[in-house]
C-alpha positions as CSV (number, residue, x, y, z in Angstrom):
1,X,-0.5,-28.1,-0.5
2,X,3.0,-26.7,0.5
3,X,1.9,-24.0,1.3
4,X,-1.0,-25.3,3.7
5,X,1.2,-26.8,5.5
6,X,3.6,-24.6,5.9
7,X,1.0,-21.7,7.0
8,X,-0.4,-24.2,10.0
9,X,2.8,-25.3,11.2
10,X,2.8,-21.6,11.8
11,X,-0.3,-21.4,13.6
12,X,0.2,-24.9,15.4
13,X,3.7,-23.1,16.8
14,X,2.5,-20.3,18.1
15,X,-0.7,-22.6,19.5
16,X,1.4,-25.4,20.9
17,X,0.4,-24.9,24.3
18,X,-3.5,-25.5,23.8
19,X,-4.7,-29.4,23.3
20,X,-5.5,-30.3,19.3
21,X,-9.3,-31.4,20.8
22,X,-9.8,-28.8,23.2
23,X,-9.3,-26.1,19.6
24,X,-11.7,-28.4,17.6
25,X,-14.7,-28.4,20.3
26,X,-14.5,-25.1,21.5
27,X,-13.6,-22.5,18.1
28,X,-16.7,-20.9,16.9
29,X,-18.1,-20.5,13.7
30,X,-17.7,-17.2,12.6
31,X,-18.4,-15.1,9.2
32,X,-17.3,-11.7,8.1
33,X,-17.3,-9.0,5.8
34,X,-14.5,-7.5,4.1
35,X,-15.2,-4.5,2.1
36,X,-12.3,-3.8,-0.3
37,X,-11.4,0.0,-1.9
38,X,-10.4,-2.3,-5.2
39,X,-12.3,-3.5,-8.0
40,X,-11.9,-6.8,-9.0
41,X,-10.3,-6.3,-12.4
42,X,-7.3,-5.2,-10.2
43,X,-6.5,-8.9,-10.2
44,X,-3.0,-8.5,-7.6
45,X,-4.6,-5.9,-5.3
46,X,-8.5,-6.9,-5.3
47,X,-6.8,-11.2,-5.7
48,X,-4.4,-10.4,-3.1
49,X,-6.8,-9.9,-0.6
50,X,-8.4,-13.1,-1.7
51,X,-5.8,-15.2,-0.8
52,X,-5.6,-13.3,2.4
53,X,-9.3,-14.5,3.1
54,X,-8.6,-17.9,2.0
55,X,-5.7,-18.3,4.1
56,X,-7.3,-17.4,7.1
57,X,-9.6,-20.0,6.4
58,X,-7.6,-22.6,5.4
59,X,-5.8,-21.7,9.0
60,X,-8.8,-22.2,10.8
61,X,-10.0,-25.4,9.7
62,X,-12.7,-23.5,7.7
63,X,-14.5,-22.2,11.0
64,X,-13.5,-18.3,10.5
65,X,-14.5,-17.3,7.1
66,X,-13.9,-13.7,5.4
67,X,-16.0,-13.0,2.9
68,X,-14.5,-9.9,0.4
69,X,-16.6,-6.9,-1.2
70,X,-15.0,-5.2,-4.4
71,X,-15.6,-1.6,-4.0
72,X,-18.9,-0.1,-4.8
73,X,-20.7,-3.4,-3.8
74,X,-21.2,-2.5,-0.3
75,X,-20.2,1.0,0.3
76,X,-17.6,3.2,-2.2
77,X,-13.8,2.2,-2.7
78,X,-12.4,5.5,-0.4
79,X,-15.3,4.9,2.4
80,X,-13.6,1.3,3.4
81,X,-12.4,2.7,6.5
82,X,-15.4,4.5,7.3
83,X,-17.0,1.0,7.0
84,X,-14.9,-0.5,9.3
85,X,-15.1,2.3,12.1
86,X,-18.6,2.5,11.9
87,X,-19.1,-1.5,12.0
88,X,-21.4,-1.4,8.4
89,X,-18.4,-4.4,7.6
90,X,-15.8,-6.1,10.3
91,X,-13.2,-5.6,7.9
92,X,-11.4,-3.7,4.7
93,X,-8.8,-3.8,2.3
94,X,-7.5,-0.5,1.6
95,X,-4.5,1.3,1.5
96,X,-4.3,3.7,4.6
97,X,-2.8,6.6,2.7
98,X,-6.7,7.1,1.0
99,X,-7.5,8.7,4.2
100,X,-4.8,11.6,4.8
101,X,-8.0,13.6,4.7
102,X,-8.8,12.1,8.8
103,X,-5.5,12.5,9.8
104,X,-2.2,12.3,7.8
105,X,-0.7,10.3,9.8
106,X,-2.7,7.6,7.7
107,X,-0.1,8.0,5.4
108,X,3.0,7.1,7.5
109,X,1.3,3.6,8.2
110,X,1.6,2.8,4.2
111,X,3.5,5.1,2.1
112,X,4.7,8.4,2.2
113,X,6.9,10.2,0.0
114,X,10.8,10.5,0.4
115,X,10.3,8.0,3.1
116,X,11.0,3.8,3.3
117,X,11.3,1.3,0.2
118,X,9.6,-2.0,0.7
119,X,12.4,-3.9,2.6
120,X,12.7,-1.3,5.0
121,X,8.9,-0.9,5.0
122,X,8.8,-4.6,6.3
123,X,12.0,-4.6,8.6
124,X,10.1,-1.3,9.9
125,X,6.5,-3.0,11.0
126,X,7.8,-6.6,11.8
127,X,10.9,-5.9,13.5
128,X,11.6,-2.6,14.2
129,X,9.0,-2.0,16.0
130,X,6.5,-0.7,13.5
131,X,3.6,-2.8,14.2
132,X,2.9,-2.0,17.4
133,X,3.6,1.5,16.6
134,X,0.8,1.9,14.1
135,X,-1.5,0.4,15.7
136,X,-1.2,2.3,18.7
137,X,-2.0,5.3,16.3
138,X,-5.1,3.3,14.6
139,X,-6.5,1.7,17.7
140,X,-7.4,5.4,18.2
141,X,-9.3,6.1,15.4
142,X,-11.6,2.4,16.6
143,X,-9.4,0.3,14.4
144,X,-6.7,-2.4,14.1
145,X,-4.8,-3.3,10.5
146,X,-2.0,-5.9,9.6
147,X,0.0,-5.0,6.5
148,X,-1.4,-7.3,3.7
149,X,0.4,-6.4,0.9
150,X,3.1,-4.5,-1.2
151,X,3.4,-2.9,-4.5
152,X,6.8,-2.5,-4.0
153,X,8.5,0.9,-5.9
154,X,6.1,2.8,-7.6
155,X,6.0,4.7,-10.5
156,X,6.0,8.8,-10.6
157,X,2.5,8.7,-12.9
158,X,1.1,9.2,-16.6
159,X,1.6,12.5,-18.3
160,X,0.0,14.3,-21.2
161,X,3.1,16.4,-22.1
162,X,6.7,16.5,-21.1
163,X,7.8,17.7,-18.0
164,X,10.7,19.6,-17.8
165,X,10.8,21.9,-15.1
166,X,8.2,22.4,-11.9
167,X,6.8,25.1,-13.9
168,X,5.6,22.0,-16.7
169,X,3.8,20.7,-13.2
170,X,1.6,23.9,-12.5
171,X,-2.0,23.8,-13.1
172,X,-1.8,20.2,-14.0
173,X,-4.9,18.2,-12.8
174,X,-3.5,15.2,-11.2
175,X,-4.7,12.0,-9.9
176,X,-2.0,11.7,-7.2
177,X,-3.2,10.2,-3.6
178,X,-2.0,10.7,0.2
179,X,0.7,13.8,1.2
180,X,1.8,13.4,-2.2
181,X,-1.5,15.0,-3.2
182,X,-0.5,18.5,-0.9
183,X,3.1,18.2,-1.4
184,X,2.4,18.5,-5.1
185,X,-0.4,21.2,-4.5
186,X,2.6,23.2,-3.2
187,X,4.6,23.3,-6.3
188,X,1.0,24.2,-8.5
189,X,-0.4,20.7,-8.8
190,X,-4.1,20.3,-8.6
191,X,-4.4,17.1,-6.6
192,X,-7.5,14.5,-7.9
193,X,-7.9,12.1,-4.8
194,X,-10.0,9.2,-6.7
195,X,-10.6,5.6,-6.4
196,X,-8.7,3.2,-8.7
197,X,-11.9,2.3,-10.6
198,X,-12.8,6.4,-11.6
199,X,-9.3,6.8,-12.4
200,X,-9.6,6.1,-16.0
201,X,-12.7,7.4,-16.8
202,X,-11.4,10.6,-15.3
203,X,-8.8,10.2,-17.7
204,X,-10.9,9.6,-20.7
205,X,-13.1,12.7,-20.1
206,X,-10.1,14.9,-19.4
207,X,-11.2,15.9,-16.0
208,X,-7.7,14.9,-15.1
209,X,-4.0,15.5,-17.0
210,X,-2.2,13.5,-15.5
211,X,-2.4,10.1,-12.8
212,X,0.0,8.4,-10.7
213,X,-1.2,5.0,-9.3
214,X,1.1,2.0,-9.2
215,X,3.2,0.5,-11.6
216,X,3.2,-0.9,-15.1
217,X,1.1,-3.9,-14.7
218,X,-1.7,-2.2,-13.2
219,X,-1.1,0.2,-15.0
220,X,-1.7,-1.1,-18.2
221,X,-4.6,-3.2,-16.7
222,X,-6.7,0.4,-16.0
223,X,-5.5,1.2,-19.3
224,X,-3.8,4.3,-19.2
225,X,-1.5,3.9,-22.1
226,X,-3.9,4.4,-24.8
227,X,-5.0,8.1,-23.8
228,X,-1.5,9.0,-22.4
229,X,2.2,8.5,-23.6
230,X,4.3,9.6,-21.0
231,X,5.5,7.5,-18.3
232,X,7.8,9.0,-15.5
233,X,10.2,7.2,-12.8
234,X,10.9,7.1,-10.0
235,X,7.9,7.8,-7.6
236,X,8.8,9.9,-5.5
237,X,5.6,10.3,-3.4
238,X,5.8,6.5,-2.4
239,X,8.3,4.0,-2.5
240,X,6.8,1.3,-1.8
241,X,3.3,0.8,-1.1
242,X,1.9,-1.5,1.9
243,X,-1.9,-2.3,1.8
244,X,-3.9,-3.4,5.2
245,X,-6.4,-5.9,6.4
246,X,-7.9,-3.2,8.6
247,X,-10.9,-4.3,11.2
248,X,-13.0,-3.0,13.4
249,X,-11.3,-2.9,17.2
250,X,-14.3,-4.0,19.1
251,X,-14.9,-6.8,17.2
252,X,-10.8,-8.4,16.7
253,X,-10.9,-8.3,20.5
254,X,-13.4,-10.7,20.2
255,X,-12.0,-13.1,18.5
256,X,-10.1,-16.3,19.7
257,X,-6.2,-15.7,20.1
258,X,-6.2,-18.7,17.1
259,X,-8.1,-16.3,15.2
260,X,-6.0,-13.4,15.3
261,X,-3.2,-15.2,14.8
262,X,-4.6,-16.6,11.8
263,X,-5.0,-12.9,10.5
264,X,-2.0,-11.9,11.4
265,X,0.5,-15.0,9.7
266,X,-2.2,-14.9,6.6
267,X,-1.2,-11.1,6.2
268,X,2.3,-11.8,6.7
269,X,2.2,-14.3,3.7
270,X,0.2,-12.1,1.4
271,X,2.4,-9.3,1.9
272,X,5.1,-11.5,0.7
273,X,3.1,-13.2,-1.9
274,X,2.0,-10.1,-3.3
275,X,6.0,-8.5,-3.6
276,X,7.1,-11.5,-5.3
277,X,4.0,-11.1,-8.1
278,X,4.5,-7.5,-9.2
279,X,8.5,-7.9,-9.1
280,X,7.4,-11.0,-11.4
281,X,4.8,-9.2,-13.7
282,X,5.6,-5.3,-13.6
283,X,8.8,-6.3,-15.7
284,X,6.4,-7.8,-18.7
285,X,4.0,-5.3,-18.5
286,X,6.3,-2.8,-19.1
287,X,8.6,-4.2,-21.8
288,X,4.8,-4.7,-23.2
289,X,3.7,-0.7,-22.6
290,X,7.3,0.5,-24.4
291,X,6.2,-2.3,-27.4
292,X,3.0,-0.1,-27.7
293,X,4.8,3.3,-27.6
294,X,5.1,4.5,-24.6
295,X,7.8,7.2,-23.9
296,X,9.5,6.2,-20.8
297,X,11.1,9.0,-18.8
298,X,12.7,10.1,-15.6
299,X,12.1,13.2,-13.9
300,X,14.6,16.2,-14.0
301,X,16.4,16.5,-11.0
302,X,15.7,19.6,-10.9
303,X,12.0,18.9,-10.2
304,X,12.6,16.0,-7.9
305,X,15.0,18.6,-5.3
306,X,12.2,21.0,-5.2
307,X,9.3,18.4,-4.5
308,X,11.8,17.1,-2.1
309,X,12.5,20.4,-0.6
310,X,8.6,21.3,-0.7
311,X,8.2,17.7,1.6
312,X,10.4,18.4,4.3
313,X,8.4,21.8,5.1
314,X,5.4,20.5,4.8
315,X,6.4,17.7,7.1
316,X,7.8,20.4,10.1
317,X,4.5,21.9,10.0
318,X,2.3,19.1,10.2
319,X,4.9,17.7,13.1
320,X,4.4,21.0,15.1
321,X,0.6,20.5,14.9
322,X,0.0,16.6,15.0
323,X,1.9,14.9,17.7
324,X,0.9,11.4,16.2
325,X,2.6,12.2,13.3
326,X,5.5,13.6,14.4
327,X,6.1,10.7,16.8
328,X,5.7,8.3,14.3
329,X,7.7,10.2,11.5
330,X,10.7,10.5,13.9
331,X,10.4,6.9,14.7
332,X,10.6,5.9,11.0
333,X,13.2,8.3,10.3
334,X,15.6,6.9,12.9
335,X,14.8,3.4,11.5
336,X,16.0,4.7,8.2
337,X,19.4,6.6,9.0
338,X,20.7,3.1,9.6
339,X,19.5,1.2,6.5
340,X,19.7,3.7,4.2
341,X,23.6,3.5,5.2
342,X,23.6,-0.3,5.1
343,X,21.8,-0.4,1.7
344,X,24.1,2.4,0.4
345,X,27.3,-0.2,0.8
346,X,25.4,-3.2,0.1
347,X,22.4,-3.8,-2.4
348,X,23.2,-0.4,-4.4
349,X,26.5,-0.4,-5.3
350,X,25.4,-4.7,-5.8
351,X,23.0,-3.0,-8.4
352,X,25.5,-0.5,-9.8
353,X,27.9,-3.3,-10.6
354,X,25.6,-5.5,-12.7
355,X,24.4,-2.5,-14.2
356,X,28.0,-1.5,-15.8
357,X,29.1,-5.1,-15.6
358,X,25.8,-6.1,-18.2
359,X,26.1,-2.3,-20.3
């Protein structure tokens, strides 16, 4: 109930300026699609975006309803954005970094590796100029997204064997997704780009060695702890993860200015919602994932200097061919050199000190 209120005294704010009965009498009733790249087992990813579609309605007095698809029910879990450009749905759940294959500067809008960590991921879009800046990128490919989500730090993936060195990473068949997948192709990784839900199976058959996808509580939810022991930190290729409500351009332009500010405060709130639950859960799971055996690890620095060596080339090329990536990569970058300096003096060496303080 709280949190009802809270979420319309949002929208009322932002509203005040148009009459309570004039809203009531004149709002349409509207329904739409959501087609999600999640199944529904994923309960904080494929739930998340529940809430999201709740919220909205909730907002809007139950006039504008969202109705979600897990993936496969209307069109495959990697073809969400296709749905959405091509109007099949009004709307998907996805993470943006699926679809490096368009255009990699997909990947900037949600994770990319060596890049932001969630609070500077969210100081980025909401006020640091982000927001606008994506979307000025996405309205060009017929679409417009609000972040709607975060994994916060991920994981560096699921290994049969040890890795040592890069040369332990060549050959490997790996599910690894965005610019991670052909950063990692540059150091003799054979990059898998698959949907959560084939992920294991992929696994099981041994069509792949190894899989990065989030973190130990979904982790352990696809199951990937009773094929393979080795778990690796820190993930490198993103770190942190922001999904989208993504929906068709044509058709948000439609919609009342109550509307989209429904969509946009009810993304807001999942993001948030969604941060709070895996900082909450990823800690059980993985006490629960050492408990069955797993062998936790952390990559040698040697490998981590060479991926990240291997990331700034491969990010000069693609700037000297894609100027929406390059102007959005500089953008971020800039963002960065000032946190990175802020959270060097503040919340690390905060960590470092309960860290030798609680040894």
């Amino acid at each position: 109930m709280k949190r009802r209120m809270f979420l319309k005294s949002a929208v009322a704010a932002s509203t005040a300026a148009i009459a309570a009965p004039a809203i009531a009498q004149t709002l349409p009733q509207i329904r739409w699609r959501m087609t999600s790249s999640f199944p529904k087992t994923l309960d904080l990813t494929y739930g998340s975006a529940e809430k999201f579609c709740r919220y909205v309605s909730e907002l809007t007095e139950g006039k504008f309803k969202i109705d979600q698809f897990a993936a496969g029910e209307v069109v495959p879990g990697l073809q969400a954005l296709d749905a959405v450009q091509n109007a099949t749905v009004e709307a998907a759940y996805t993470g943006l970094l699926f679809y490096v294959g368009k255009d990699p500067t997909f990947s900037l809008t949600s994770s990319a590796p060596f890049m932001m960590n969630p609070r500077a991921q969210n100081a980025w879009y909401y006020h640091g100029g982000g927001l606008a800046i994506s979307n000025e990128f996405l309205k060009k490919k017929g679409v417009v997204a609000f972040p709607c989500g975060n994994t916060g730090m991920q994981w560096g993936g699921w290994f049969k064997k040890e890795i040592r060195s890069v040369d332990d990473l060549k050959g490997l068949k790996m599910r690894i997704a965005g610019l991670a997948g052909q950063i990692a192709a540059r150091v003799g990784v054979i990059p898998q780009q698959l949907a959560p839900g084939d992920t294991y199976p992929a696994l099981e058959r041994g069509t792949i060695d190894a899989v990065e996808y989030i973190g130990p509580y979904d982790d352990e939810k696809l199951g990937f702890q009773k094929i393979v022991q080795h778990y690796y930190s820190p993930g490198w290729q993103e770190g942190g993860t922001l999904f989208h409500a993504v929906f068709n351009d044509a058709k948000f332009a439609e919609l009342p200015p109550l509307y989209k500010k429904a969509i946009e405060i009810s993304a807001q709130a999942t993001t948030a919602d969604m941060l709070a639950l895996y900082d909450q859960k990823n800690p059980e799971a993985l006490l629960r994932l050492v408990g069955a055996g797993v062998k936790l690890s952390v990559f040698p620095i040697e490998v981590l200097t060479r991926l990240h060596e291997e990331t700034e080339a491969f990010y000069q090329g693609l700037s000297a061919t894609n100027a929406d990536f390059a102007a959005m990569l500089d953008h971020q970058r800039k963002f960065m050199r000032d946190s990175n300096k802020y959270y060097q003096v503040a919340d690390f060496q905060y960590d470092l000190m309960m860290l030798k303080l609680k040894r």
